[in-house]
C-alpha positions in Angstrom: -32.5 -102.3 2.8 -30.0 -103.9 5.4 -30.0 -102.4 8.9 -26.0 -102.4 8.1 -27.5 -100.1 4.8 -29.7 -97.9 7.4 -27.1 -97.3 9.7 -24.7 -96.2 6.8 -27.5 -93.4 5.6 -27.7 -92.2 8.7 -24.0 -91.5 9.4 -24.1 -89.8 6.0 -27.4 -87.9 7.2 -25.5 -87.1 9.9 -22.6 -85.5 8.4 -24.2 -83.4 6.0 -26.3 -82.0 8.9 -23.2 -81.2 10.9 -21.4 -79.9 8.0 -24.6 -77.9 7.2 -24.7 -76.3 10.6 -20.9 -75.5 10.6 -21.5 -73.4 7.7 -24.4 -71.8 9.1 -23.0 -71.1 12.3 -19.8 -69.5 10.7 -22.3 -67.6 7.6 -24.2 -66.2 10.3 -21.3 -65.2 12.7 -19.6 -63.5 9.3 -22.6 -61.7 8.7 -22.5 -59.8 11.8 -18.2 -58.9 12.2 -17.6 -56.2 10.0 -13.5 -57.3 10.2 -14.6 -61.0 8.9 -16.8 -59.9 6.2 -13.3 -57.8 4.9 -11.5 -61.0 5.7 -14.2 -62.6 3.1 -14.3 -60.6 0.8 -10.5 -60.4 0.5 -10.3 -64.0 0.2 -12.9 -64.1 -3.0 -10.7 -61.5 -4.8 -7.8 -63.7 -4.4 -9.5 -66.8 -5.3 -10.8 -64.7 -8.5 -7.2 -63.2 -9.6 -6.2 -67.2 -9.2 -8.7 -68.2 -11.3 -8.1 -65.3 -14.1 -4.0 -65.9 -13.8 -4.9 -69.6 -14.6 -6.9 -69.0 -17.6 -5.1 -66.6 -18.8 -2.0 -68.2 -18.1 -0.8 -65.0 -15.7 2.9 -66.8 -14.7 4.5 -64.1 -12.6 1.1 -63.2 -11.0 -0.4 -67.0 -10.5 3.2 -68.0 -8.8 2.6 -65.3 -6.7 -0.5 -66.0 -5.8 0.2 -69.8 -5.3 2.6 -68.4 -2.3 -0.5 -66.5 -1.0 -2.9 -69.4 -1.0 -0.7 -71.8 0.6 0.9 -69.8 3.7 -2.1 -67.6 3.7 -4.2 -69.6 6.0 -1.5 -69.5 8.7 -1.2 -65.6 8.5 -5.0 -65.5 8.6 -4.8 -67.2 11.9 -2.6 -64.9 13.1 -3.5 -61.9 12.2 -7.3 -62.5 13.1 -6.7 -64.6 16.3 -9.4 -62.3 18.1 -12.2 -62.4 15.7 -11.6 -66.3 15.4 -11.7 -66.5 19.3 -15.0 -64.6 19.1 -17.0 -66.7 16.5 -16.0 -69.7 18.7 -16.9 -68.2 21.8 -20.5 -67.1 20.1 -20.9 -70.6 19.1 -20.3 -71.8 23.3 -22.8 -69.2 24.2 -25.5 -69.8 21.3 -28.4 -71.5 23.2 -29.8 -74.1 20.5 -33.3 -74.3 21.7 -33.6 -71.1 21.3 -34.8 -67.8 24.3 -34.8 -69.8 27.4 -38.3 -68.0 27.8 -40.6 -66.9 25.2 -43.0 -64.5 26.0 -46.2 -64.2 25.9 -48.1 -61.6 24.0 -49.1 -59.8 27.6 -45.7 -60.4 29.0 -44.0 -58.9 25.5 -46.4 -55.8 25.5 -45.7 -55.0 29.4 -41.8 -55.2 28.9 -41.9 -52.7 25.9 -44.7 -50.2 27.9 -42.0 -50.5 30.6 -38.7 -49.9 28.9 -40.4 -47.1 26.7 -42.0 -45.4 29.5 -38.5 -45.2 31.5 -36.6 -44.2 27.8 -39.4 -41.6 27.8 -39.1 -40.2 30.4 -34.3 -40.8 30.3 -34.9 -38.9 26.9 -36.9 -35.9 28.1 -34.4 -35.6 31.4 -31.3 -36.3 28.6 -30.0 -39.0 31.0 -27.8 -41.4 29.5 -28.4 -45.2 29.5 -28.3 -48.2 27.9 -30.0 -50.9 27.8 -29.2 -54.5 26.4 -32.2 -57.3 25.5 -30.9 -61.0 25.5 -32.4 -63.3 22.7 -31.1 -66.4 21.8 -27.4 -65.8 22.2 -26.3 -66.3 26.0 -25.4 -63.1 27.7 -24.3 -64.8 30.6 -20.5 -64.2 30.5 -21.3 -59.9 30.6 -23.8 -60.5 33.6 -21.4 -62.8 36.1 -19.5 -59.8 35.4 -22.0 -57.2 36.7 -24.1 -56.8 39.3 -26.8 -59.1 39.4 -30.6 -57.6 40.5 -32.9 -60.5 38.6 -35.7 -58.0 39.2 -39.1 -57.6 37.8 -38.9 -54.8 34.8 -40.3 -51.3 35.3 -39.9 -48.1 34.2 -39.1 -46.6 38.0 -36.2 -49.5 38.3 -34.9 -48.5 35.0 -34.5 -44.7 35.8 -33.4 -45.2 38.8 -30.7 -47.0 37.8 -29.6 -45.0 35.0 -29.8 -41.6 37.6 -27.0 -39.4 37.9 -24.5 -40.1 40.8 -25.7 -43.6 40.7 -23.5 -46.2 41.6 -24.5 -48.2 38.4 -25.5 -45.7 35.8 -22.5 -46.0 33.7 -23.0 -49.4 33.1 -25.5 -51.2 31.0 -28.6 -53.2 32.2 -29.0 -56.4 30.9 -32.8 -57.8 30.4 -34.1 -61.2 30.0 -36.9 -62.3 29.2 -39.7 -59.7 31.5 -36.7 -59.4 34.3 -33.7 -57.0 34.5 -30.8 -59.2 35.9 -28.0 -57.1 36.4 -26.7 -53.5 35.5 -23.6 -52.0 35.5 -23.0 -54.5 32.5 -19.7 -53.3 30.9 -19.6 -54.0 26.8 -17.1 -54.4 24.6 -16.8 -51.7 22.0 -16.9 -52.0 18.0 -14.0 -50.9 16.4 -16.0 -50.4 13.1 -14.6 -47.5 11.3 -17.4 -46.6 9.7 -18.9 -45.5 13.1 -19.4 -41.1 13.2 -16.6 -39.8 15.3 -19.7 -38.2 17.0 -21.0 -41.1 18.6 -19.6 -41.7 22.6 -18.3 -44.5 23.9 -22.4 -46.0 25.0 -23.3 -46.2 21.1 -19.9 -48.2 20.3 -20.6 -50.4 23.3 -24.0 -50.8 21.8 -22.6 -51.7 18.6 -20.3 -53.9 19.9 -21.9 -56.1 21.5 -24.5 -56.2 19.1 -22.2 -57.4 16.5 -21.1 -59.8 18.6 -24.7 -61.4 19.9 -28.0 -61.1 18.2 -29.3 -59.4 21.6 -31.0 -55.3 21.0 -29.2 -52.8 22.3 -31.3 -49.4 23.4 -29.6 -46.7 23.9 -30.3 -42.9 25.4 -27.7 -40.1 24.3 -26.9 -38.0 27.6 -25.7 -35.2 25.3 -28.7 -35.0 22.6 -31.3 -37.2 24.4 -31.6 -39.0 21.4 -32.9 -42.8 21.5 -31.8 -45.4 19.1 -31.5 -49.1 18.7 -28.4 -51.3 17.6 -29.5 -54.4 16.0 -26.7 -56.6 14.5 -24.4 -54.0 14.3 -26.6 -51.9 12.3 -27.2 -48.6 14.5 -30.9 -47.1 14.0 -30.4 -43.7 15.4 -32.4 -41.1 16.5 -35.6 -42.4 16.2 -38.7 -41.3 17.4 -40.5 -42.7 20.5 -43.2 -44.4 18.6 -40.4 -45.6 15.7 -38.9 -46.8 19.0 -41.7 -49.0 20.4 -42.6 -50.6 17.2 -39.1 -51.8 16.4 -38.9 -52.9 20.1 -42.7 -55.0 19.8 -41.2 -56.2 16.2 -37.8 -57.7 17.0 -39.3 -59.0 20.8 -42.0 -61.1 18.8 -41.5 -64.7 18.6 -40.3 -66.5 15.6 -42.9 -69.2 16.1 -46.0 -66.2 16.2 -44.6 -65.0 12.9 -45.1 -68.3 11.4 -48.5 -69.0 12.8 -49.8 -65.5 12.0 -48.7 -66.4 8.3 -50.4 -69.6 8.5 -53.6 -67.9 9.7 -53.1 -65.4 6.8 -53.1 -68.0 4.3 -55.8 -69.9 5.8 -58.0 -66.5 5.7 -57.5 -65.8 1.7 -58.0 -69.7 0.9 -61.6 -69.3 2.6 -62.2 -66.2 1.3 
């Protein structure tokens, strides 16, 4: 093969990976916005009445629908402007090597004896708060925005923060890696109208913004003292403490430990 020949696969490599990651990027941001999963499946059923109309030679329906498919991509980007805005600006704030720190198994353990101590302690004393956990979508555009602590977690930081007559309670703290940097975080809320009229306005913030980043959103009812976890913008609610802390140790645990914990699993039946 010619280097000229080289060069060439690699260009075509090249755009199949790019291509490749455009659709993932875009699959993974539909997963998680209820409005563009609608917008998704509205466009299959159209493509499927186009299809039927053709085959079974539809006229009045398939001219119709011809008018649909060809000015329909300009409506689309008019009517959802904002959700288009917002897979773009999840794509700017995806970091693509991943947590810019991955903890340790130590570290991970003392974060969650931390955050559950304080949620203990916010549930029994029914004080609001919410707290929001940054993975590997950037939360930095929601913390320049707030007011910055970069402090080490613990559970006496936490509830004092989330106090009544605090300054910050209303607000969210945001959590990276074993540090809290800011509170006072303000989130945007989901407009899913699926959500129980009976949730306040900290559960649709929790849901919002965990539709829009793959971050975990803890939150404490004021009202109920319930806990409960938000998670792609799928709400677990009311769970128990110890429900809770093994969600929390579950979705902290490092993609790469999963892997080498199945290795070592497979490794253990081969030899035995």
């Amino acid at each position: 093969m010619t280097v000229d020949g080289i060069i060439e696969l690699f260009k075509k490599l090249a755009d199949v990976l790019l291509v490749w990651l455009v659709i993932y990027y875009m699959l993974k941001s539909l997963r998680k916005n209820v409005k563009m999963v609608l917008l998704f499946k509205g466009i299959l059923i159209i493509l499927i009445l186009k299809i039927v109309s053709d085959f079974l030679n539809l006229s009045t329906i398939g001219y119709l629908l011809d008018y649909v498919i060809m000015y329909g991509p300009l409506a689309l980007i008019i009517v959802f402007q904002p959700e288009i805005r917002n897979v773009l600006e999840q794509l700017g704030r995806s970091q693509l090597l991943g947590r810019h720190k991955v903890l340790t198994v130590d570290e991970r353990e003392k974060v969650v004896y931390e955050i559950v101590q304080a949620v203990d302690y916010l549930k029994k004393m029914r004080i609001g708060a919410l707290i929001v956990i940054e993975r590997d979508t950037s939360l930095l555009e929601y913390i320049e925005k707030s007011k910055k602590l970069y402090a080490d977690i613990s559970s006496d930081l936490l509830i004092s923060i989330f106090f009544p007559n605090n300054p910050l309670h209303d607000g969210g703290v945001i959590i990276e890696g074993d540090k809290i940097t800011s509170a006072g975080a303000v989130f945007p809320t989901s407009d899913n109208l699926k959500i129980s009229k009976r949730l306040g306005t900290r559960h649709r913030a929790a849901l919002g913004i965990s539709e829009d980043t793959d971050c975990l959103s803890l939150i404490v009812s004021e009202e109920t003292g319930r806990i409960s976890i938000a998670i792609g913008g799928e709400l677990h609610y009311n769970l128990t403490l110890d429900e809770f802390k093994l969600m929390l140790l579950e979705e902290l645990r490092p993609k790469k430990s999963i892997l080498i914990e199945e290795d070592t699993d497979e490794e253990n039946t081969e030899s035995n």
